[in-house]
N, C-alpha and C positions, 0 to 999 in steps of 0.2 A: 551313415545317418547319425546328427547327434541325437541323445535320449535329452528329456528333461534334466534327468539327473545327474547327466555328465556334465550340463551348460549350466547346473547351480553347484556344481562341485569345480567343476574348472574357476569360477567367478568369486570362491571363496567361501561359499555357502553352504549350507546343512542339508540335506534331505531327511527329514523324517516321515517313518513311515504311518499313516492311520490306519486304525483296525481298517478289516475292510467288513465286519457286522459288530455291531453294539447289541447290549443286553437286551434294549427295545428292540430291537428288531431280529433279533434269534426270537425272541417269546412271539413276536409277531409270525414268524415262520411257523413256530410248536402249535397255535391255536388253527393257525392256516390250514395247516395241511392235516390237525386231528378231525377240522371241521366238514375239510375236502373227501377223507376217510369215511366219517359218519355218513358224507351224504351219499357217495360211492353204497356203501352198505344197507342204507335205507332205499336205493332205489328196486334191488329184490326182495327185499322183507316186505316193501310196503305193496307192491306187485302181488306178491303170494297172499299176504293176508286179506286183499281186497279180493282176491279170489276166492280162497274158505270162507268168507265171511258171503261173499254171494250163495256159496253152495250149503253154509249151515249156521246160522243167526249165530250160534251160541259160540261162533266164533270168533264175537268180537273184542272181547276182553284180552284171549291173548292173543290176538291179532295187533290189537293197538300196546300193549305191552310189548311184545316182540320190534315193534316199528318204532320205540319209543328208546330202547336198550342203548342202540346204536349213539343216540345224541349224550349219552352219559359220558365217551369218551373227550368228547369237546365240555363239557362241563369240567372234569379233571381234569382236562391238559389247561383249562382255566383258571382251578385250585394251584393249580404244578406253580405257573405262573406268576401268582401272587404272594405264593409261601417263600419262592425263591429269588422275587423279584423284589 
């Protein structure tokens, strides 16, 4: 079986190769997956504390602080992002 790049090099031709990820789209990954991370992590943080917070009011402060921490990593993998990009 010929490849492409046997039938542009037999014919006299170049192959060159292209990245196969650009800067946009690693950064696009980096936000992706810190974001897919946060929400991974808030779904038992935010579980538990709607739980304390049924069984003792005065647990809503750091209930929603605790539920809140996680999205900090998507804000800096945003920073990372824009310093570097």
């Amino acid at each position: 079986m010929i490849e492409f790049a046997d039938l542009a090099l037999q014919n006299g031709g170049t192959v060159e190769a292209a990245p196969t990820l650009n800067d946009a789209g690693a950064a696009a990954i980096a936000v992706g997956l810190a974001a897919l991370a946060a929400g991974y992590a808030e779904r038992g943080i935010g579980a538990a504390a709607v739980g304390a917070i049924a069984e003792d009011d005065d647990m809503f402060v750091p209930g929603l602080i605790m539920t809140v921490l996680p999205e900090t990593l998507v804000i800096l993998a945003l920073v990372v992002v824009f310093i570097v990009g």
